[in-house]
C-alpha positions as CSV (number, residue, x, y, z in Angstrom):
1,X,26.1,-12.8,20.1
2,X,22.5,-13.5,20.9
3,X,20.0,-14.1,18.6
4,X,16.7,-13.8,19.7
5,X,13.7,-14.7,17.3
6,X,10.4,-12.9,17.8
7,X,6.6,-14.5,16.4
8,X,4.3,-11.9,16.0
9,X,1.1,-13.1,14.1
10,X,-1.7,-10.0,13.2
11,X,-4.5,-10.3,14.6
12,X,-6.7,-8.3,12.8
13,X,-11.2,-8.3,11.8
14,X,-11.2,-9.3,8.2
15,X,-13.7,-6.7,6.7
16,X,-12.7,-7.6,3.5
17,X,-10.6,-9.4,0.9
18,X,-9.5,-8.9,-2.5
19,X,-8.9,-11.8,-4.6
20,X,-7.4,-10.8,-8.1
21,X,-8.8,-14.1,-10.1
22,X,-12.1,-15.2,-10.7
23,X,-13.8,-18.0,-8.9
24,X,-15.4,-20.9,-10.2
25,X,-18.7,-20.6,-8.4
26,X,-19.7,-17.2,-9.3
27,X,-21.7,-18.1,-12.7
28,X,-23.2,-20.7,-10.6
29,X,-24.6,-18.8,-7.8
30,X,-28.1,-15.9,-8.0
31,X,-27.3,-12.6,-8.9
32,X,-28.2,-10.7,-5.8
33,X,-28.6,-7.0,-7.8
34,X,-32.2,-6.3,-8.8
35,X,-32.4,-4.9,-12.7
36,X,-28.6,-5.2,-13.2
37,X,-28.6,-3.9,-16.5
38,X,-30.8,-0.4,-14.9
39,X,-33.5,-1.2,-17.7
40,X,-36.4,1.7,-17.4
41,X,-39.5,1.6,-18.3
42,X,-39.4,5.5,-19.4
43,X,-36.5,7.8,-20.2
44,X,-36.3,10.1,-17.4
45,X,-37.4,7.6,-14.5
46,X,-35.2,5.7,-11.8
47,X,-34.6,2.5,-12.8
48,X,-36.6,-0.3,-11.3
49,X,-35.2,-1.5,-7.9
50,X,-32.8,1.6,-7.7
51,X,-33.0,4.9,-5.6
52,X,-30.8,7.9,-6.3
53,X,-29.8,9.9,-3.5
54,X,-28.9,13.9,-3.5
55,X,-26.4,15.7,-1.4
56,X,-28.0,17.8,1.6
57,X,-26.9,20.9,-0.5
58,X,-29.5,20.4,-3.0
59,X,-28.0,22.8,-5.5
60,X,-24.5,20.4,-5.7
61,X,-26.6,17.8,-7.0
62,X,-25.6,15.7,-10.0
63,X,-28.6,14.3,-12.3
64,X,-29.4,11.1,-12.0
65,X,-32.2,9.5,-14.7
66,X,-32.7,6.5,-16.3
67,X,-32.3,6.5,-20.4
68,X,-32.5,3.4,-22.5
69,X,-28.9,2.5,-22.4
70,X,-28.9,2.2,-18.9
71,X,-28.5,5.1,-15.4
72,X,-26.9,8.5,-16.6
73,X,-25.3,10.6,-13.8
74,X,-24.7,14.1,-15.5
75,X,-23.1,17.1,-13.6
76,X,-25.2,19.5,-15.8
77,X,-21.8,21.8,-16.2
78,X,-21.0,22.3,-11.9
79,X,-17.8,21.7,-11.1
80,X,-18.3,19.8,-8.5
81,X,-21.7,18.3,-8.3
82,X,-22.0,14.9,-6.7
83,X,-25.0,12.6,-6.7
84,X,-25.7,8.4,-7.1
85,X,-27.8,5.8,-6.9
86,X,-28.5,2.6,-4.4
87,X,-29.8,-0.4,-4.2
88,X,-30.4,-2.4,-1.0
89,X,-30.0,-5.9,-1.4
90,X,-30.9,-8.9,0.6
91,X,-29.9,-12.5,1.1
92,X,-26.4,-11.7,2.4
93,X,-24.7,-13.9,4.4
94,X,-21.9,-12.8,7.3
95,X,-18.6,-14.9,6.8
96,X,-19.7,-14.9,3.1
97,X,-17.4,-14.0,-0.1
98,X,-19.1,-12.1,-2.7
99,X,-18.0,-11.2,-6.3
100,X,-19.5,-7.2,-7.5
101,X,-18.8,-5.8,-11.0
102,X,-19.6,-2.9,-11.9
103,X,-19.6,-1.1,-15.2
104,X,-19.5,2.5,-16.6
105,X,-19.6,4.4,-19.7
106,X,-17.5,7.5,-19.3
107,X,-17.6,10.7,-21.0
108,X,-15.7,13.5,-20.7
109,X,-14.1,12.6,-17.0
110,X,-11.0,14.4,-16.2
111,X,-10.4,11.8,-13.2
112,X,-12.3,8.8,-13.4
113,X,-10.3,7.2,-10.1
114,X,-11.1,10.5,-8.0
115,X,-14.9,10.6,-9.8
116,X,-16.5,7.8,-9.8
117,X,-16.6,4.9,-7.2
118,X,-19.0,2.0,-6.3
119,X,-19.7,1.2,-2.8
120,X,-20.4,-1.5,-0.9
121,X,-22.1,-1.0,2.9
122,X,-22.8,-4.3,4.7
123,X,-25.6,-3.5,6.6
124,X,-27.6,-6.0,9.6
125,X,-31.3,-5.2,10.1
126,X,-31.2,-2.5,7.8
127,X,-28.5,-0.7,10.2
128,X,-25.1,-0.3,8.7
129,X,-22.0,-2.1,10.1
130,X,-19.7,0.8,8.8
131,X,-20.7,4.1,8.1
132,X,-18.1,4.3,5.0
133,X,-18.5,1.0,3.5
134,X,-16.4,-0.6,1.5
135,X,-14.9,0.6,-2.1
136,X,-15.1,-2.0,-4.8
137,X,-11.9,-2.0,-6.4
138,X,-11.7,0.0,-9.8
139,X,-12.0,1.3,-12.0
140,X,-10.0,0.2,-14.4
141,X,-10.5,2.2,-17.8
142,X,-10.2,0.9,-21.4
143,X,-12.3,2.8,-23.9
144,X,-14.1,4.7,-22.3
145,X,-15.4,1.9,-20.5
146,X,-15.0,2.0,-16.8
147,X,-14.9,-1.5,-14.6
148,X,-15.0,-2.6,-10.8
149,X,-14.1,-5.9,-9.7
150,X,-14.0,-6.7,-6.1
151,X,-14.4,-10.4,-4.3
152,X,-15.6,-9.2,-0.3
153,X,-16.2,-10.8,2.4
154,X,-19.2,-9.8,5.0
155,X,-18.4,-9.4,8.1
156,X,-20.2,-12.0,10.6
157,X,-23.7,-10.0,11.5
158,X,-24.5,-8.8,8.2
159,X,-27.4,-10.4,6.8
160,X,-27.9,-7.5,4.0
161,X,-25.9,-4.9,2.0
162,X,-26.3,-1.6,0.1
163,X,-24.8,-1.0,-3.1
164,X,-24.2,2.5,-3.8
165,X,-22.5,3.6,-6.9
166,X,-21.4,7.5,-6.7
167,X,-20.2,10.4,-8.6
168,X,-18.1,13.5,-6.9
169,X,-17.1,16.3,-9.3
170,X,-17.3,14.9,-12.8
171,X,-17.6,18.6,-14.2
172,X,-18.7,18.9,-17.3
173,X,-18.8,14.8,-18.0
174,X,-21.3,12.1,-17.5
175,X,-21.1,8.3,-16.3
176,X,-23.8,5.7,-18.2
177,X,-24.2,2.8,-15.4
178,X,-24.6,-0.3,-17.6
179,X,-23.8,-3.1,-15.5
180,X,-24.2,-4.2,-11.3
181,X,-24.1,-7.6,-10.3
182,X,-23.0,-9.3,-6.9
183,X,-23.1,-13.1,-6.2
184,X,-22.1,-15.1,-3.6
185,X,-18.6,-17.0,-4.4
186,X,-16.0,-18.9,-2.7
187,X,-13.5,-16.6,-0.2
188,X,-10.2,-15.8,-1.3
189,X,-7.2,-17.3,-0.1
190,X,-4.7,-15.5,2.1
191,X,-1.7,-14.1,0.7
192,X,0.3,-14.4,4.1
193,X,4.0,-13.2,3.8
194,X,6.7,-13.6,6.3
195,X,8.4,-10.2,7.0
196,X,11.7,-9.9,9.0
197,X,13.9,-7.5,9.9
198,X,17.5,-7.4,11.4
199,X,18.9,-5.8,14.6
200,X,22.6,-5.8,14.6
201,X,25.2,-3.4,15.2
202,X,28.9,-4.3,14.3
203,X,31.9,-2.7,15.8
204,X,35.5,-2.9,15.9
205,X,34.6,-4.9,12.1
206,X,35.9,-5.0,8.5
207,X,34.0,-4.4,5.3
208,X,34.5,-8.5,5.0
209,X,33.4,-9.2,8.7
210,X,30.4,-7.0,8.4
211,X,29.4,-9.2,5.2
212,X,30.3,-12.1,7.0
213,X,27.7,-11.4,10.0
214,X,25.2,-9.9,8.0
215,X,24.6,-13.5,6.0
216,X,24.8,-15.4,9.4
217,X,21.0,-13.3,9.8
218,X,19.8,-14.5,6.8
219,X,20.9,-17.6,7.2
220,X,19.2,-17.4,10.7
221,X,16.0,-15.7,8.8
222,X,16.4,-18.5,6.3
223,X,15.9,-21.1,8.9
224,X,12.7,-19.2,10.3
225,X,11.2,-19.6,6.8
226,X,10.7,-16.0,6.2
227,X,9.9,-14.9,2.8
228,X,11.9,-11.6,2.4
229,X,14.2,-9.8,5.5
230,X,15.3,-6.6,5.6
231,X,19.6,-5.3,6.4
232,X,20.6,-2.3,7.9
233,X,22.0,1.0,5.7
234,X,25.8,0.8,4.4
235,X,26.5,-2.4,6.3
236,X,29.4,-2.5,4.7
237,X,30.7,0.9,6.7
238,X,29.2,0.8,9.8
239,X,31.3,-0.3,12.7
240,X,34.5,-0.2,10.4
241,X,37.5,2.5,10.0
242,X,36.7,1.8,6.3
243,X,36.6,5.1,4.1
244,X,34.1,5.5,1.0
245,X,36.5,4.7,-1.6
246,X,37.6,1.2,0.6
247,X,33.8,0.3,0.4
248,X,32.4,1.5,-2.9
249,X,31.3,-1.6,-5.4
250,X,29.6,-1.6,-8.6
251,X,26.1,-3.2,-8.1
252,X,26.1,-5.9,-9.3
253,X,29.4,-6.6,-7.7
254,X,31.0,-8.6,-5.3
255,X,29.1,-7.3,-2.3
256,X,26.0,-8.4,-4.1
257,X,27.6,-11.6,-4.8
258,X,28.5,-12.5,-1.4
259,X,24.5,-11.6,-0.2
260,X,23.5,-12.6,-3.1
261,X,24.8,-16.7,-2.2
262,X,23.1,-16.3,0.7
263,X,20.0,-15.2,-0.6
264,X,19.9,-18.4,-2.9
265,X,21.2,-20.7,-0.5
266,X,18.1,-19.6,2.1
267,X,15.7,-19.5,-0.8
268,X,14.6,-15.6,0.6
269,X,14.5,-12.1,-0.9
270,X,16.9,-10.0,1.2
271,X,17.2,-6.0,1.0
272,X,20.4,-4.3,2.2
273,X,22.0,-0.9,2.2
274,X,25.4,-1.0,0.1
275,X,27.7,2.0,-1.0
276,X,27.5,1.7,-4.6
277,X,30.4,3.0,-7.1
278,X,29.3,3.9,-10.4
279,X,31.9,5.2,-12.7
280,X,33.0,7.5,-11.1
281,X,30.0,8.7,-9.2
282,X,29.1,6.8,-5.6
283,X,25.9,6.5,-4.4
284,X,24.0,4.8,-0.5
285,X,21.9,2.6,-2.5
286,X,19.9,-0.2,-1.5
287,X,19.4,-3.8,-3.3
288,X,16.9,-6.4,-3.2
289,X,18.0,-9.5,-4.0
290,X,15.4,-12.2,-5.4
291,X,15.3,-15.9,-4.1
292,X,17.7,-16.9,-6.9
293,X,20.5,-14.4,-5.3
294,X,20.0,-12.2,-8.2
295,X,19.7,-8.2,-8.0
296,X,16.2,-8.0,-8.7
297,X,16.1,-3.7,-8.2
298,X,17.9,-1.1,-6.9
299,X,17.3,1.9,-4.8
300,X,19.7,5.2,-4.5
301,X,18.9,7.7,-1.9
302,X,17.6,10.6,-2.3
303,X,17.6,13.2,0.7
304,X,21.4,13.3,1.7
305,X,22.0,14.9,5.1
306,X,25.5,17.2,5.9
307,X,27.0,14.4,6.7
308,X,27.0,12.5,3.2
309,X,26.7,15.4,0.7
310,X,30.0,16.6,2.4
311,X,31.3,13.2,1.6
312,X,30.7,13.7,-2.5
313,X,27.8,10.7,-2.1
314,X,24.9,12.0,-5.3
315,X,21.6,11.4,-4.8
316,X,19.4,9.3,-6.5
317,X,16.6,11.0,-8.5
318,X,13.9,8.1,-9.1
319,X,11.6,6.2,-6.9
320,X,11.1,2.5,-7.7
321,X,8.6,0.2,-6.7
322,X,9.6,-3.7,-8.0
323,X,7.7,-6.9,-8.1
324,X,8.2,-9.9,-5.8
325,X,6.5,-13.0,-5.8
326,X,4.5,-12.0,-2.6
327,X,3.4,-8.3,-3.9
328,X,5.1,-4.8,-4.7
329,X,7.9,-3.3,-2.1
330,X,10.0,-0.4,-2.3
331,X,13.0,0.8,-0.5
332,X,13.8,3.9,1.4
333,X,16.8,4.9,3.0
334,X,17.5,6.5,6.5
335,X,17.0,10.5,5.8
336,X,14.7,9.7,3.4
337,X,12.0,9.0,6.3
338,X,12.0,12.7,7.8
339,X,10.2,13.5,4.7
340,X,7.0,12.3,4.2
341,X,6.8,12.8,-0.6
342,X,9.0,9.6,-0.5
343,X,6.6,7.2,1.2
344,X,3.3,8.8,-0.3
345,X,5.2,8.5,-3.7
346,X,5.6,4.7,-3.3
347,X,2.0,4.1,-1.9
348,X,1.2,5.8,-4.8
349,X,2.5,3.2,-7.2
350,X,1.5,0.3,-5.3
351,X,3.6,-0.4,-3.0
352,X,2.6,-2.6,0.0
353,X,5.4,-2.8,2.5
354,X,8.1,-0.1,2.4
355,X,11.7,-1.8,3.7
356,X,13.8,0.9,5.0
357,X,18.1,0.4,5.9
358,X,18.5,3.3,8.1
359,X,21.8,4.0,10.4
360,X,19.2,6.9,12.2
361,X,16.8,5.4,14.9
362,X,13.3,4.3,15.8
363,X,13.8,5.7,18.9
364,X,10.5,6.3,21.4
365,X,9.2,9.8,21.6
366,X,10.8,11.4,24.7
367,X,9.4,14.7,26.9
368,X,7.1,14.9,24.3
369,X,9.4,15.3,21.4
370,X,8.1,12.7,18.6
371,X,10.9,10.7,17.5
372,X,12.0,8.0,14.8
373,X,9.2,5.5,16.2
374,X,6.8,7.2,16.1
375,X,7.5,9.2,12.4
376,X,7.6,5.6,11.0
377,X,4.6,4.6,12.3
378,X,2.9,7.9,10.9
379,X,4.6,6.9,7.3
380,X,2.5,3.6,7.5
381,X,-0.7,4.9,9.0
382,X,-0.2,8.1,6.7
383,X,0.0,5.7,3.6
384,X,-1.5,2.5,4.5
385,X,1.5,0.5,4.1
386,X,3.7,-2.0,5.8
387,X,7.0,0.2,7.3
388,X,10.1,-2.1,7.9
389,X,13.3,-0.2,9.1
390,X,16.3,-1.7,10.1
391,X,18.4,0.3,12.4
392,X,21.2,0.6,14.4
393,X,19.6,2.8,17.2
394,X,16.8,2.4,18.7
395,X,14.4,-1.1,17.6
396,X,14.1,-2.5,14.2
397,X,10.7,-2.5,13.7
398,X,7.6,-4.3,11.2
399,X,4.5,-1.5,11.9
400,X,1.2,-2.5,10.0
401,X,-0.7,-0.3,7.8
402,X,-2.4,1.5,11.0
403,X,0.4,2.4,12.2
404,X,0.9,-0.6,14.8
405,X,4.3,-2.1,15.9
406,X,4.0,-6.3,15.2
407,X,7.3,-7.3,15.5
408,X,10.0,-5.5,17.2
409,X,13.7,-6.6,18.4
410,X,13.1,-4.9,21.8
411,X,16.7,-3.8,22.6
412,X,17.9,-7.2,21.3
413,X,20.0,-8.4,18.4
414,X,19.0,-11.1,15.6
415,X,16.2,-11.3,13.3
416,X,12.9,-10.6,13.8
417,X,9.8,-10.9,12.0
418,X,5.7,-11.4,11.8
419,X,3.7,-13.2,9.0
420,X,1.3,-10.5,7.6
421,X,-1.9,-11.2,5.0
422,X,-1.7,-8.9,2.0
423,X,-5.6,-9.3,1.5
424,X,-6.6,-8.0,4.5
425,X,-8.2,-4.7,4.2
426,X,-8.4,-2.6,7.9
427,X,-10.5,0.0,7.8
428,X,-10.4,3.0,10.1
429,X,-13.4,3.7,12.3
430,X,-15.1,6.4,10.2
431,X,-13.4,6.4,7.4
432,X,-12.8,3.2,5.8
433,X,-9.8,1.0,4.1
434,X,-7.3,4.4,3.8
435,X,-5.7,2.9,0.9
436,X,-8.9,3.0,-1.6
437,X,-10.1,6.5,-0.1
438,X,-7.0,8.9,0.9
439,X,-5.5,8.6,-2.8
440,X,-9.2,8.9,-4.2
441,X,-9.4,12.4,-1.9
442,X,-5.8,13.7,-2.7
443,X,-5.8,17.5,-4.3
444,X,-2.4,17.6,-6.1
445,X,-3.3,20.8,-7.9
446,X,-3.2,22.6,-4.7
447,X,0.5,20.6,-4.4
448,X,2.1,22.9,-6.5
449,X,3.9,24.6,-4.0
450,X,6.2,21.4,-3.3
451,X,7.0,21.0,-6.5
452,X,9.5,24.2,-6.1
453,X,12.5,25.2,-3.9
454,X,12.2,27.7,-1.5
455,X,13.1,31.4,-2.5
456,X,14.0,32.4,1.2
457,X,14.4,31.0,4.8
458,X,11.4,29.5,5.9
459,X,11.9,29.9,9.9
């Protein structure tokens, strides 16, 4: 057997990064917002140093005044008014980090995530770099109180920024702006992580053999230093005689155990697609194994095609997102990917990368036909997420948030892999990092229709 071992290293404009602690130079460094606190000199006027703005639709337009606790944004009872304020700021620096927060007082808001946003547009000579900016990450609610925290970098050019802070469709509510600061602090760290997946198609095998040569790959991805790999689906059945019943363990179990030494030994997470026996039920789940060996989560599929439905496999019901020490995954399983609920639900929940065990393909679209390829690479552009399948037709694949293929075992077998940064934000061309703004935009009370079974035949 050949291994072959592929290095595929993003290369991607930083536009921004997150960094989830504070740093120790932000108290240190000028506050960049002019008036932070929105102090008026009258009820009724703008604050000093800010500008509201009004949609072109004048009659959608939210109220924006200054009171003595700080900005008021009121929808004066329309449904969906929208309105804010600015501020353009200077002394920005390209390549620069820079800590915002934000605060709100919130009344009455149905939606705070979908209604009220701050916005950061890096701008160079007054022009702006991006026409949608940059969300500031929030808010987070606790009282009523409303918070954004963000650390950002500029993008080399920028030598000023606008700092817009919005409401869309607060109804009946208002949102009292109390706080806006930005200072310059130190730029995050990368969170890189190494991401493989493995190629490898057993036949003429056992149960035991497929085990056998399945841990050979992580020992191999061990080796490469990867952080987490990713197995094929029921790789304890595929290229083996074996029947259900001759491969169906409890999990934990000792098909876990086996992996799970492996794991341990390689010091690596490691997801793989196992027929599970549960009582008497059996299920295609998946595992992910932590660095210690142990069975850190579980995932049972959900969407069972003719072919393992007829077999007495149940489907899962729940979709799981679990914690690693590199960020939040979740698995999917073969069929599972010809839907497209399952990988919005997990995007939904946090998820960053998506592993997926499939025995289906990734093959390339052909006369036109899209195929697996390509559907996985609409999952992660769809959802701004990381899509990792491991196949046994076609390529196993690593495809980046916008839908790109970085590593790819290219009709070989072995392990393959890329080292991604978590903290990198993409944006696309017009409208921005998908992740802060396609949840934001989501109308799932016009959804309802999926939420039911058909009542007749819908071709």
């Amino acid at each position: 057997m050949v291994s072959v071992y592929i290095e595929s290293v993003l290369a991607v404009v930083v536009f921004g990064l997150v960094c989830s602690s504070g740093s120790g130079d932000i108290d240190k460094s000028e506050e960049l917002v002019s008036n932070p606190d929105f102090a008026s000199s009258e009820s009724g006027d703008m604050p000093k140093g800010w500008s509201s703005w009004s949609p072109e639709w004048t009659k959608a337009t939210c109220k924006v005044k200054g009171v003595s606790e700080g900005l008021l944004m009121d929808a004066a009872g329309r449904q969906y008014a929208v309105g804010g304020a600015f501020q353009e700021l200077e002394g920005i620096e390209g390549g620069r980090a820079y800590a915002i927060e934000v605060a709100c007082q919130l009344h009455d808001i149905a939606n705070p995530y979908r209604s009220v946003m701050a916005r950061i547009n890096w701008t160079a000579d007054g022009k702006l770099i991006h026409p949608a900016g940059m969300l500031v990450r929030g808010p987070v609610v606790d009282n009523g109180i409303a918070k954004f925290a963000d650390v950002l970098v500029a993008p080399e050019g920028a030598n000023g920024a606008r700092l817009a802070l919005e409401a869309k469709w607060i109804q009946r509510g208002s949102v009292l702006w109390i706080k806006a600061s930005i200072r310059a602090t130190s730029v995050p760290a990368p969170r890189k992580v190494k991401v493989g997946t493995v190629y490898l198609r057993p036949s003429r095998s056992t149960p035991a053999g497929n085990l056998k040569l399945l841990c050979e790959q992580i020992d191999i991805a061990g080796e490469l230093g990867l952080d987490i790999v990713c197995l094929g689906e029921a790789i304890t059945s595929v290229g083996t005689s074996a029947k259900t019943a001759d491969v169906a363990n409890p999990i934990p179990g000792a098909d876990t155990a086996i992996l799970g030494d492996a794991a341990r030994k390689n010091d690596i997470w490691v997801v793989a697609g196992l027929t599970e026996l549960d009582g008497d039920v059996v299920y295609n789940t998946a595992v992910l194994l932590d660095r210690e060996g142990r069975v850190a989560g579980k995932y049972r599929k959900i969407h069972l095609p003719r072919e393992e439905w007829r077999l007495g496999v149940t489907p899962g019901h729940e979709y799981p997102v679990f914690q690693t020490d590199f960020g939040t995954v979740a698995i999917q399983i073969c069929y599972d990917w010809f839907f497209p609920e399952p990988t919005a639900i997990f995007a939904l929940q946090g998820a960053k990368i998506i592993f997926a065990p499939t025995w289906g393909n990734t093959l390339p679209d052909e006369d036109g036909q899209v195929n697996g390829e390509t559907t996985f690479r609409v999952r992660a552009r769809d959802n701004g997420v990381y899509m990792v399948p491991s196949v046994y037709s076609g390529n196993s694949l690593v495809i980046d948030p916008m839908g790109k293929i970085v590593a790819s075992s290219g009709g070989e077998t072995g392990v393959f892999w890329t080292e991604i940064d978590l903290n990198i934000r993409e944006r696309l061309r017009w409208v921005g990092y998908w992740r802060s703004i396609g949840s934001r935009d989501r109308m799932p009370h016009t959804y309802e229709a999926l939420l039911e079974y058909p009542k007749k035949p819908t071709y």
